[in-house]
VEXMIKOL-787738 format. One line per field, with one value per residue: x, y negated, z negated of N, C-alpha, C in turn; residue number from 1. Coordinates in steps of 0.2 Angstrom, whole numbers, plus 5000, padded with zeros to 4 digits. Atoms other than C-alpha are relative to their C-alpha. Last residue first. Layout:
nx (X, ...)
ny (Y, ...)
nz (Z, ...)
cax (X, ...)
cay (Y, ...)
caz (Z, ...)
cx (X, ...)
cy (Y, ...)
cz (Z, ...)
resi (NUM, ...)
END
This chain:
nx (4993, 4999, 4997, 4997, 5001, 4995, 4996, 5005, 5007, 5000, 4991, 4995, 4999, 4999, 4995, 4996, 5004, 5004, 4997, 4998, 5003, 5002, 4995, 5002, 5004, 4995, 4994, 5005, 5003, 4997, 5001, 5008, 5001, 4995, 5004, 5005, 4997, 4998, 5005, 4996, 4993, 4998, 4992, 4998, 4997, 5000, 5005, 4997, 5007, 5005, 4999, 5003, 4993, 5002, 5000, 5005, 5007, 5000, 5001, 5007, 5007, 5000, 4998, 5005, 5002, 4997, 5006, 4998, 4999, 5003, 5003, 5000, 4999, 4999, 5002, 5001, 5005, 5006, 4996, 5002, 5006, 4996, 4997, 5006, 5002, 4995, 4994, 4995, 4999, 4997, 4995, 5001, 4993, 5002, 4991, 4999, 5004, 5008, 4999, 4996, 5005, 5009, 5005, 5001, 5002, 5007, 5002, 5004, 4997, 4997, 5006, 5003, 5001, 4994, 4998, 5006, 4999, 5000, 4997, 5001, 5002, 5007, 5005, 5003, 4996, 5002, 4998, 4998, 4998, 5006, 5005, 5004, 5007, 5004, 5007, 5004, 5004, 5004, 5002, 5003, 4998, 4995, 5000, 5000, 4993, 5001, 4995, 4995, 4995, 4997, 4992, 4996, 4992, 4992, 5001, 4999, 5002, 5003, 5004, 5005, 5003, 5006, 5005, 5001, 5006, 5002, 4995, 5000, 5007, 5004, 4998, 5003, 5004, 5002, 5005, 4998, 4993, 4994, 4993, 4992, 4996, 4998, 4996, 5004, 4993, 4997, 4995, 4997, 5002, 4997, 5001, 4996, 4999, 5003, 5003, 5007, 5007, 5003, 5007, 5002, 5002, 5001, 4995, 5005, 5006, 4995, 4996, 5006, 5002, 4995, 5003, 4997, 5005, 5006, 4995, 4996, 5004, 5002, 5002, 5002, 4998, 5004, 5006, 5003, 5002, 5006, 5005, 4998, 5009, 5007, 4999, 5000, 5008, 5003, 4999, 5005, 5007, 5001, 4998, 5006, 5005, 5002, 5008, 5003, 4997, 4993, 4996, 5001, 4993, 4992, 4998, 5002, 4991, 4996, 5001, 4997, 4992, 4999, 4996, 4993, 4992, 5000, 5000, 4992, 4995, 5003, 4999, 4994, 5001, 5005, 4993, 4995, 5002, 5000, 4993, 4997, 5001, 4999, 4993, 4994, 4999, 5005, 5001, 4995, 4998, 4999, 5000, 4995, 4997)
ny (5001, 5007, 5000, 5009, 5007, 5006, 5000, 5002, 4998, 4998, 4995, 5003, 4998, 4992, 4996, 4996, 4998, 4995, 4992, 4998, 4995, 4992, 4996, 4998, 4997, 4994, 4996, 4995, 4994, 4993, 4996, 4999, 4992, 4998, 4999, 4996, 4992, 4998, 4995, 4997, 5000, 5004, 5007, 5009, 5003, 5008, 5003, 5006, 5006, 4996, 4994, 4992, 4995, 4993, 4994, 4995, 5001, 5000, 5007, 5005, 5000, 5003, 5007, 5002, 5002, 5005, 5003, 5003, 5008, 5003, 5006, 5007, 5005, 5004, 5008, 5006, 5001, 4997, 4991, 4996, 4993, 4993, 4998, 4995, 4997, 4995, 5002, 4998, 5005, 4993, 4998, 4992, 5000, 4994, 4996, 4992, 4993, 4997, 4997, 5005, 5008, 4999, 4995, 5001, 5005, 4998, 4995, 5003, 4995, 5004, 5003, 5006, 5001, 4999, 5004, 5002, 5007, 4998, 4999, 4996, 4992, 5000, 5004, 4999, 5003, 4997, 5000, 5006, 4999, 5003, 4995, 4998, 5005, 4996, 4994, 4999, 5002, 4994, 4998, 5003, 4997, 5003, 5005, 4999, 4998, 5011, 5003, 4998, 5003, 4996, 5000, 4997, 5001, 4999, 5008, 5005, 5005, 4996, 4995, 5006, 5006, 5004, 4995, 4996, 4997, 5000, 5005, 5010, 5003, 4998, 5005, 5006, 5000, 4996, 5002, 5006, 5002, 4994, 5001, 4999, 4994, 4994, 4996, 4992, 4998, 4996, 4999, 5000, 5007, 5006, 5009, 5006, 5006, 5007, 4998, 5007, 4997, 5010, 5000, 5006, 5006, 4999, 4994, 4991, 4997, 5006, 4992, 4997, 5002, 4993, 4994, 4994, 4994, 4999, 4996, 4995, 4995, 5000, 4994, 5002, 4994, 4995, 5006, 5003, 4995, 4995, 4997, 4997, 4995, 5004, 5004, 4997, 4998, 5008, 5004, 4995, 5000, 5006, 4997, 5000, 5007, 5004, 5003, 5004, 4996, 5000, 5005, 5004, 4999, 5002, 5008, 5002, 5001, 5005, 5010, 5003, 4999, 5007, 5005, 5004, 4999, 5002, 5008, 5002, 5002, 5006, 5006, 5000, 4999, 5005, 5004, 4999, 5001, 5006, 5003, 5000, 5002, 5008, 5002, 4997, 5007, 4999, 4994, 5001, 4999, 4992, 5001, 4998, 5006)
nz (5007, 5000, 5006, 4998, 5001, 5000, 5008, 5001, 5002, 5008, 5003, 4998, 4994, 4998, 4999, 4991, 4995, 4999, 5001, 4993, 4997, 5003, 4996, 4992, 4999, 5003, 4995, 4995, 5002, 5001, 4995, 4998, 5001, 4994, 4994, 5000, 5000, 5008, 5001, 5005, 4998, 5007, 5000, 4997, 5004, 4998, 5005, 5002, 5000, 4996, 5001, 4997, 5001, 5006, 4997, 5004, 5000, 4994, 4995, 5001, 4996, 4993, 5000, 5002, 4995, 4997, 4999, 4993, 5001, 5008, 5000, 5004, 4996, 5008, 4996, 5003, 5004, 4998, 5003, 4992, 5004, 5003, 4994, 4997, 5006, 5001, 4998, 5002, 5007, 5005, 5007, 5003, 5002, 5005, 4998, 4996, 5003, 4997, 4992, 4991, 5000, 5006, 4996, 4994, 4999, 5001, 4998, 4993, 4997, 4996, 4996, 4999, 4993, 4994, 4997, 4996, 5004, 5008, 5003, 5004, 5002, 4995, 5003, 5007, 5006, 5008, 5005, 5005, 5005, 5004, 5002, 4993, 5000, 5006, 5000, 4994, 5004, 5005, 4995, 4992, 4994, 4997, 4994, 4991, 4997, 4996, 5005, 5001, 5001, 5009, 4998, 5006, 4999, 5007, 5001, 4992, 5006, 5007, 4998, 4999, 5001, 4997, 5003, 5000, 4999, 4993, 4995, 5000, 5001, 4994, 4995, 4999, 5002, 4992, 4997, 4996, 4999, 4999, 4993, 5003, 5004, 4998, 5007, 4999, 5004, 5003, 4999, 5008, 5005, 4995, 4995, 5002, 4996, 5000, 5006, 5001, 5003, 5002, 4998, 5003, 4996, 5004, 5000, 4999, 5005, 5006, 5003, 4999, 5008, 5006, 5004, 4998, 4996, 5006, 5003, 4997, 5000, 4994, 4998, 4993, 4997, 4996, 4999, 5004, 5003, 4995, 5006, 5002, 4999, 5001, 5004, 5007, 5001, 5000, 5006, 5003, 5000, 5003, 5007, 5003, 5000, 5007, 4999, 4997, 4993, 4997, 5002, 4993, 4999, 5004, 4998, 4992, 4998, 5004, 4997, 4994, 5000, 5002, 4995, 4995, 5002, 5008, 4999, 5000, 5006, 4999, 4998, 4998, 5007, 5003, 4995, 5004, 5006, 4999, 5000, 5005, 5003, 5001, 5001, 4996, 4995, 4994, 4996, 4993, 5005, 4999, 4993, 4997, 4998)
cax (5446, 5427, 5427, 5413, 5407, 5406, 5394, 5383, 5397, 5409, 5412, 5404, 5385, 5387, 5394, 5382, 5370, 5380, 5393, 5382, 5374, 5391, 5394, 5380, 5384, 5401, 5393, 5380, 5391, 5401, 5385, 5382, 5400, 5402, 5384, 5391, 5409, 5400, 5400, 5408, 5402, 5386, 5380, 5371, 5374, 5364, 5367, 5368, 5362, 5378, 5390, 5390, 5395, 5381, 5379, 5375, 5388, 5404, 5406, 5399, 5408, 5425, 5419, 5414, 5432, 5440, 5431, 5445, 5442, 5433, 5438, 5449, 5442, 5442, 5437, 5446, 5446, 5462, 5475, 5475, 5475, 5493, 5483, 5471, 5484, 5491, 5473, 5458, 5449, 5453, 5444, 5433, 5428, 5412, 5410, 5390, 5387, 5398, 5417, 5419, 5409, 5413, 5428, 5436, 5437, 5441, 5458, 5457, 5460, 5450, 5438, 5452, 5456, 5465, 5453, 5445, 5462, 5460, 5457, 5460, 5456, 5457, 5471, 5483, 5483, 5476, 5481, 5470, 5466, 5455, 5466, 5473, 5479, 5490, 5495, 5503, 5511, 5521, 5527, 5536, 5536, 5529, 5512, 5515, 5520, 5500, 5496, 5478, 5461, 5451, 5442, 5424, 5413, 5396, 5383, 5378, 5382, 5382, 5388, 5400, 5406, 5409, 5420, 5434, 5431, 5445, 5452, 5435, 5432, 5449, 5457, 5446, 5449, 5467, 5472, 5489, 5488, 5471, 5464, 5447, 5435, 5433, 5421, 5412, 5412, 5399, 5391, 5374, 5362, 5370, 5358, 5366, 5353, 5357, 5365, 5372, 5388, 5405, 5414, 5433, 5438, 5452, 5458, 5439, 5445, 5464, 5455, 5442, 5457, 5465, 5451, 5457, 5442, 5450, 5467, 5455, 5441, 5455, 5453, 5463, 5463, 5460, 5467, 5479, 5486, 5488, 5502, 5516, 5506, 5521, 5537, 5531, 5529, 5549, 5554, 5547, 5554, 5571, 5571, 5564, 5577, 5590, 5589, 5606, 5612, 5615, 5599, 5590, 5598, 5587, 5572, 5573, 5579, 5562, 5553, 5561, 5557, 5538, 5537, 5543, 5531, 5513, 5517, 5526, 5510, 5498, 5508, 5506, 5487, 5484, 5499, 5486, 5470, 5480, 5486, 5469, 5461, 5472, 5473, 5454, 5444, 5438, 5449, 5448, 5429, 5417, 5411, 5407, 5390)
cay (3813, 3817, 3838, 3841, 3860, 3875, 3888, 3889, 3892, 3884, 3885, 3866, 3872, 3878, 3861, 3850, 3846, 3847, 3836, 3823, 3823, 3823, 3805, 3799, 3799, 3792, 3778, 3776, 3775, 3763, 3752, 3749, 3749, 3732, 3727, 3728, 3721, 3704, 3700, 3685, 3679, 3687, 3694, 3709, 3728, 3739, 3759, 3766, 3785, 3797, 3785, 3769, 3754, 3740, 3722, 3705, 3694, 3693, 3689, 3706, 3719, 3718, 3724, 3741, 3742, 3738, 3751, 3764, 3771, 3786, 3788, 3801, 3817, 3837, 3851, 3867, 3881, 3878, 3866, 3847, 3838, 3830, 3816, 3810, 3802, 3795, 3785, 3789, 3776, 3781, 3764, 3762, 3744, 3745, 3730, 3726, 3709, 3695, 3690, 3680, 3689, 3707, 3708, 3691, 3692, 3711, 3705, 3687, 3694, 3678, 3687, 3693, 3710, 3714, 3708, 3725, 3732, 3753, 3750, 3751, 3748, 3729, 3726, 3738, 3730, 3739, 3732, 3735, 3751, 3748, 3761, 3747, 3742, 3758, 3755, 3739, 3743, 3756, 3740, 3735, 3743, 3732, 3738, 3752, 3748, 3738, 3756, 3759, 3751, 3759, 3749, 3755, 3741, 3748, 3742, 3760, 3773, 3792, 3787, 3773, 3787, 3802, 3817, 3811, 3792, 3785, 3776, 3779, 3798, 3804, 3794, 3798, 3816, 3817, 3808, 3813, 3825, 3826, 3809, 3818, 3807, 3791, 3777, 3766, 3746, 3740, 3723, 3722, 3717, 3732, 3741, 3760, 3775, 3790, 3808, 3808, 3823, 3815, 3836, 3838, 3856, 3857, 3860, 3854, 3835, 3833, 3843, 3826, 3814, 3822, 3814, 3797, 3785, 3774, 3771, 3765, 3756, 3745, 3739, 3723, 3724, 3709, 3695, 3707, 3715, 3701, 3693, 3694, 3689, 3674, 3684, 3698, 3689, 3680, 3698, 3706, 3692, 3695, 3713, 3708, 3696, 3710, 3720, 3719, 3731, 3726, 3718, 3734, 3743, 3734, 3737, 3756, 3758, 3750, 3759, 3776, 3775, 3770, 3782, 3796, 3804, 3797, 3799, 3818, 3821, 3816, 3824, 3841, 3838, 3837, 3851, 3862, 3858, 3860, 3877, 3882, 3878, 3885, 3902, 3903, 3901, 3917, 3919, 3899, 3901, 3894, 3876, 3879, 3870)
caz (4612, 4621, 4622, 4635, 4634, 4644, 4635, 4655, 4663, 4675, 4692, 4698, 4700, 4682, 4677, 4687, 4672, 4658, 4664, 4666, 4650, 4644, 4657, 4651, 4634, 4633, 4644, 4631, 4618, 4627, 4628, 4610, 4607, 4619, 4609, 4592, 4596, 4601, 4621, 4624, 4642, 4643, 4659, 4657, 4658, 4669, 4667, 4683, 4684, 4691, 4680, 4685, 4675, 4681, 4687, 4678, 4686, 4676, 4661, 4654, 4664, 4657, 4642, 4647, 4654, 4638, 4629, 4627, 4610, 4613, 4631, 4634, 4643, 4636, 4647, 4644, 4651, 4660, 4652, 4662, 4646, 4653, 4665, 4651, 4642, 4660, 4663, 4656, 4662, 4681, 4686, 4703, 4708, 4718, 4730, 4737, 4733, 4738, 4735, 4720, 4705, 4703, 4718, 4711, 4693, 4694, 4700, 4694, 4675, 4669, 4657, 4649, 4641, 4626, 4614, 4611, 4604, 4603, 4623, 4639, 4654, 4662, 4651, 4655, 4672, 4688, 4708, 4719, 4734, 4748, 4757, 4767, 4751, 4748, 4764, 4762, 4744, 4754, 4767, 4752, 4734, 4721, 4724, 4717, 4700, 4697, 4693, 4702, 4707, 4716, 4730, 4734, 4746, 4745, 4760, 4765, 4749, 4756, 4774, 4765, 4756, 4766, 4756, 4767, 4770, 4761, 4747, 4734, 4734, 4741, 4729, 4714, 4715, 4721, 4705, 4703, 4688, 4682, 4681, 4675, 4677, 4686, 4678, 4694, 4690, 4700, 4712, 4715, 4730, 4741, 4728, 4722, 4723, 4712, 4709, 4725, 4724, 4732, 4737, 4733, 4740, 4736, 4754, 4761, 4754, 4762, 4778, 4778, 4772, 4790, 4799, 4796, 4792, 4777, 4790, 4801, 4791, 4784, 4766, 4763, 4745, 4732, 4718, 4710, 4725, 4734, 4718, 4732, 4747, 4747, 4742, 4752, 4768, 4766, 4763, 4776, 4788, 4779, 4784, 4800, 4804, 4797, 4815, 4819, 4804, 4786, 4782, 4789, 4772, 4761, 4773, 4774, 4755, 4749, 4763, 4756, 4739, 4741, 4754, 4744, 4730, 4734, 4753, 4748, 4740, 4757, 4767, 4759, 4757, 4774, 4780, 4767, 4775, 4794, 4788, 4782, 4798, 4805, 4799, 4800, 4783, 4776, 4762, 4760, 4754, 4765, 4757, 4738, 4733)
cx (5000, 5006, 5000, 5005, 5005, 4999, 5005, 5003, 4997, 4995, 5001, 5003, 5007, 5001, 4999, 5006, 5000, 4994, 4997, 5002, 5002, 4993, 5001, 5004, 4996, 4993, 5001, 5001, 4994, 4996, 5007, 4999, 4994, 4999, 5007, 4998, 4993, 5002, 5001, 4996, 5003, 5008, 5000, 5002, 5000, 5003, 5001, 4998, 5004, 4995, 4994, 5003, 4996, 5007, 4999, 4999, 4998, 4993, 5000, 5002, 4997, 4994, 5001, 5001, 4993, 4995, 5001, 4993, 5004, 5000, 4996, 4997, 5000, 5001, 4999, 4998, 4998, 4995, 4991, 5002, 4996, 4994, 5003, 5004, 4997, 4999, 5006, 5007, 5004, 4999, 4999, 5006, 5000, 5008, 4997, 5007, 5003, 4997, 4994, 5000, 5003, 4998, 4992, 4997, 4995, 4994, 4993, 4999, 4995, 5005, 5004, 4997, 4997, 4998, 5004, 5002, 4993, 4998, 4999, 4997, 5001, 4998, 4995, 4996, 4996, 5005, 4996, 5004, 5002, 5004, 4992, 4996, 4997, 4993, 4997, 4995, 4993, 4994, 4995, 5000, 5001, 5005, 5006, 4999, 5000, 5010, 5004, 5005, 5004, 5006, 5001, 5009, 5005, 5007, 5005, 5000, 5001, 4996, 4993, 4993, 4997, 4995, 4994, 4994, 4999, 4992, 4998, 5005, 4999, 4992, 4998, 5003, 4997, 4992, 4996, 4994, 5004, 5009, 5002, 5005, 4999, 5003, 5002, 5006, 4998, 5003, 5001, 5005, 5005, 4998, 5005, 4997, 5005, 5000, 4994, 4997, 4994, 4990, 4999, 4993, 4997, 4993, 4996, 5006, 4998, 4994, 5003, 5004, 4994, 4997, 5002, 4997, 5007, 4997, 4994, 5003, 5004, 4996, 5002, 4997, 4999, 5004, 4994, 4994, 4994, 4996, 4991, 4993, 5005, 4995, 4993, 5000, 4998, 4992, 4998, 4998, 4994, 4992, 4998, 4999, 4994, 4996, 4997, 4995, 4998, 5001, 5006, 5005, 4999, 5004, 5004, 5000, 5002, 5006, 5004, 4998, 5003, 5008, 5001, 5000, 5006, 5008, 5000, 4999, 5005, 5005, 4997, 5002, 5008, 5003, 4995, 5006, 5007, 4997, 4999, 5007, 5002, 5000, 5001, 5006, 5005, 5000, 4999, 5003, 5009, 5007, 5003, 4999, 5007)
cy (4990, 4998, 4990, 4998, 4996, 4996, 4996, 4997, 4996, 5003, 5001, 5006, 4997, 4999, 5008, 5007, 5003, 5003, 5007, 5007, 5003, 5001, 5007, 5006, 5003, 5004, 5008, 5002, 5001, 5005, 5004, 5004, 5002, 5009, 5004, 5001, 5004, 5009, 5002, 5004, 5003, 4999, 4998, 4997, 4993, 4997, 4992, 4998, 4994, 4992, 5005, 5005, 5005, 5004, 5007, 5007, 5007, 5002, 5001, 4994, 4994, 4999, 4996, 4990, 5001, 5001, 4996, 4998, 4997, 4994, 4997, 4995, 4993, 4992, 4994, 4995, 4995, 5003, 5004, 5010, 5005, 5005, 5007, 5007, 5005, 5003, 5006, 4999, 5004, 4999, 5006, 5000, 5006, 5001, 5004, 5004, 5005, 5003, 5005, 5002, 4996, 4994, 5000, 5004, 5000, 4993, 5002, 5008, 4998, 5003, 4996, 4999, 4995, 4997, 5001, 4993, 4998, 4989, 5002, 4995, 5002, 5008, 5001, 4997, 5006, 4995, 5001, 5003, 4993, 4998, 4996, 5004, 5000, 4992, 5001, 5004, 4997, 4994, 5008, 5008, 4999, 5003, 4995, 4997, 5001, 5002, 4994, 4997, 5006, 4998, 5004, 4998, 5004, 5000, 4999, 4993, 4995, 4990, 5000, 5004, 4996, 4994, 4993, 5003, 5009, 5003, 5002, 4997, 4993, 4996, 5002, 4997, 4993, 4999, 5001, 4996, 4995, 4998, 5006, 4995, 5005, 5005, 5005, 5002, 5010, 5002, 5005, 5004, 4999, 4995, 4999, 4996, 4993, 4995, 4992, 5001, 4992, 5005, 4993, 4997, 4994, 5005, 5001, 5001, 5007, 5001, 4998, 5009, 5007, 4998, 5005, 5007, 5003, 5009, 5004, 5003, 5006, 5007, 4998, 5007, 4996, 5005, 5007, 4997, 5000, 5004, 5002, 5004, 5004, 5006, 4996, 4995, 5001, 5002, 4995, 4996, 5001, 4995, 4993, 5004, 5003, 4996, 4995, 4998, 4992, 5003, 5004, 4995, 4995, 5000, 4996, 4992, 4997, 5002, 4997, 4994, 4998, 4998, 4995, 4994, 4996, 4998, 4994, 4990, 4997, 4999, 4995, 4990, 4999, 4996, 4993, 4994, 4998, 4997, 4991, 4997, 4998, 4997, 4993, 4997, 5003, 4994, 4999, 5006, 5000, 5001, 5009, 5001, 5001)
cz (4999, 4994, 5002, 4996, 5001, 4997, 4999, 4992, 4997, 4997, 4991, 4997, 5002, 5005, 5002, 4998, 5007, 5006, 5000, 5004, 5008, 5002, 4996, 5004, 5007, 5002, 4998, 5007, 5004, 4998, 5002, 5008, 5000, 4998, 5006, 5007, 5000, 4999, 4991, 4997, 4995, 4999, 4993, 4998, 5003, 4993, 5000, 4995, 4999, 5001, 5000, 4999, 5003, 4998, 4995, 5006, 4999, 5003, 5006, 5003, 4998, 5005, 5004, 5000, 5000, 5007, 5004, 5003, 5005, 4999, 4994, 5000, 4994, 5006, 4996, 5001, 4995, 4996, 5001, 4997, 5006, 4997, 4998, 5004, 5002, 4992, 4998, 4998, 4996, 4992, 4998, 4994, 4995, 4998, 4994, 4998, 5003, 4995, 5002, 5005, 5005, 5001, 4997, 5004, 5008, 5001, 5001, 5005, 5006, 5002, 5008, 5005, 5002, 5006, 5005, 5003, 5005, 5000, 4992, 4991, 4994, 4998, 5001, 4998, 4998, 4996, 4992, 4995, 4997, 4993, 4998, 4998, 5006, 5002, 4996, 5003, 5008, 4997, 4996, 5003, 5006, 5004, 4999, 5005, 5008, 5003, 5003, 5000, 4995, 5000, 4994, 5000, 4995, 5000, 4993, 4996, 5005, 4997, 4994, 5004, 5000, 4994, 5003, 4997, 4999, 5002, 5005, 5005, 5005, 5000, 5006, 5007, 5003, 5001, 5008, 5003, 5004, 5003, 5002, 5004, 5004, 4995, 5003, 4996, 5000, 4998, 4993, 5001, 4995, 4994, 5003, 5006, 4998, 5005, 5001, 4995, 4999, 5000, 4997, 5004, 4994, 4999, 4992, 4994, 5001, 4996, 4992, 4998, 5001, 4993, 4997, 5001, 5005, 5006, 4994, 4998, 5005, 5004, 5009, 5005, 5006, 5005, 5005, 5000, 4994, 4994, 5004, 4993, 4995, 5000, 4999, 4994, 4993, 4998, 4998, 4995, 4997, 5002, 4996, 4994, 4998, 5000, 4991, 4999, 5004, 5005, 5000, 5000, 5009, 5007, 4996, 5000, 5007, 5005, 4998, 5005, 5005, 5001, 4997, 5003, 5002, 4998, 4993, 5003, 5002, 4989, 4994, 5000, 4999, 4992, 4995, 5002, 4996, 4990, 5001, 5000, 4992, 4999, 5001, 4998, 5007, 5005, 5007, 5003, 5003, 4995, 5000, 5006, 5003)
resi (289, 288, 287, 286, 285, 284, 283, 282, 281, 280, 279, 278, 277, 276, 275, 274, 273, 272, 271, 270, 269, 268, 267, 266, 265, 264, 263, 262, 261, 260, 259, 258, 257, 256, 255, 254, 253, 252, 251, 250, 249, 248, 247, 246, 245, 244, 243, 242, 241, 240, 239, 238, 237, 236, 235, 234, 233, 232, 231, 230, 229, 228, 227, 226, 225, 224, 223, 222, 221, 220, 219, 218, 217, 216, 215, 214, 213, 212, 211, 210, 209, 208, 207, 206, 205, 204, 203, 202, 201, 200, 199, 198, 197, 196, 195, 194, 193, 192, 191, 190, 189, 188, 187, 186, 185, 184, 183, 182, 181, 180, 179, 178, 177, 176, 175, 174, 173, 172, 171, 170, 169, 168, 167, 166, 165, 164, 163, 162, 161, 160, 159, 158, 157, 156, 155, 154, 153, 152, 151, 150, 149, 148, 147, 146, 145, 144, 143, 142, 141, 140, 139, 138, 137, 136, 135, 134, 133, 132, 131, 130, 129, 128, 127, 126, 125, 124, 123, 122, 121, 120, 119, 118, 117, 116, 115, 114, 113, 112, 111, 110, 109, 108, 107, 106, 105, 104, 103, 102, 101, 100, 99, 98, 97, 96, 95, 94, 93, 92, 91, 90, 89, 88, 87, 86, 85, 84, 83, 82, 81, 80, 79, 78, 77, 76, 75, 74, 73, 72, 71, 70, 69, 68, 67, 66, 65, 64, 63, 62, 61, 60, 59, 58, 57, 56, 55, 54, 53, 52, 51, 50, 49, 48, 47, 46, 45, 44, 43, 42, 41, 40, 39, 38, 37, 36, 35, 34, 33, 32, 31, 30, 29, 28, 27, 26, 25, 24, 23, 22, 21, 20, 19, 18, 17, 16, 15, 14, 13, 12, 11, 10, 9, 8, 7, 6, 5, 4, 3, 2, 1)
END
């Protein structure tokens, strides 16, 4: 399942992977920073009208992110996200059919440390998902900080990308999350068939258990995004095989941890069954915290 090895790659190829990958931290790291200071400091040259233009924009399409993305199949079909997947490399492996008819919540493990993984999968076309999944809209939702940015929170919603609450992911407290979080509201039952709303469930807990030989993944008591499924129209949580979860608007704690535990279970048969052809051995196991 490993492409050629990077030994063996030519010097360019490697160097463009690397330039790829490069770019795509210092866009994580810098451009929120320096757009903010960039249309501050506009407002004390000539050009302040389109500083106060931005600003005017921003104030009205402030809570966007919340409600939906604005995927663009252009910025999604870069063919740098394609070197930006070989460099790790980051493969999208088919385990199952997903309907068009039916809308999904897809469960991302590991975060590891900047989510490289889930953002190549689900914000662009690198490892080829609409190819792989014809009629599936993936937005991946991510920390609700970054879309207060200007012109950065722009791109990142070009990715596909939406705003995350706490709410919608985690929890020890099963009420935490409301059925009327218009976010999720609106891609899972407002806005067709076909979207695919991808959650890190881990989250930043997750993101420190990055210690080699070790494979360990937060989601014991992180149910909330189980929950989030049932009012809304009767689709799936996919992990490899989809498992169906139907509509009901107040789910009783017995049925939310009925189908957590068959999440948690999926996703360790899952493990077992790709971890030789993903580098591991046969003795690796799944550590659930």
């Amino acid at each position: 399942m490993s492409p050629v090895p990077v030994s063996m790659k030519p010097w360019t190829q490697e160097l463009i992977e690397k330039l790829s990958v490069l770019q795509w931290v210092l866009t994580f790291l810098g451009m929120g920073i320096f757009c903010s200071i960039l249309v501050i400091s506009l407002l004390f040259t000539r050009l302040w009208t389109l500083s106060v233009l931005y600003f005017t924009w921003l104030v009205l399409d402030w809570d966007s992110p919340e409600n939906w993305s604005r995927p663009s199949k252009w910025i999604r079909g870069w063919s740098l996200w394609k070197h930006f997947s070989n460099y790790y490399p980051i493969k999208l492996v088919k385990t199952a059919e997903l309907s068009p008819e039916r809308n999904y919540v897809f469960g991302c493990h590991p975060h590891g440390i900047m989510c490289a993984g889930a953002f190549s999968n689900f914000s662009t076309e690198g490892t080829g998902f609409s190819t792989m999944f014809p009629g599936i809209r993936p937005h991946l939702a991510t920390l609700a900080g970054m879309f207060k940015m200007p012109i950065y929170r722009e791109y990142m919603m070009c990715a596909g990308e939406r705003q995350q609450t706490r709410k919608q992911t985690n929890t020890h407290s099963r009420g935490m999350w409301s059925g009327e979080q218009p976010s999720l509201k609106y891609h899972l039952s407002q806005n067709g068939s076909g979207n695919a709303v991808a959650i890190v469930i881990g989250g930043a807990a997750e993101s420190l258990n990055c210690s080699p030989g070790h494979n360990s993944l937060v989601m014991r008591n992180r149910k909330g995004f189980v929950k989030l499924r049932f009012p809304v129209t009767d689709g799936v949580v996919a992990v490899g095989k989809p498992i169906t979860v139907l509509k009901m608007v107040s789910p009783p704690d017995r049925v939310v941890d009925h189908y957590h535990r068959l999440y948690m279970q999926a996703v360790l048969d899952l493990f077992d069954r790709h971890k030789v052809a993903c580098g591991l051995s046969e003795e690796s196991q799944l550590e659930i915290l």
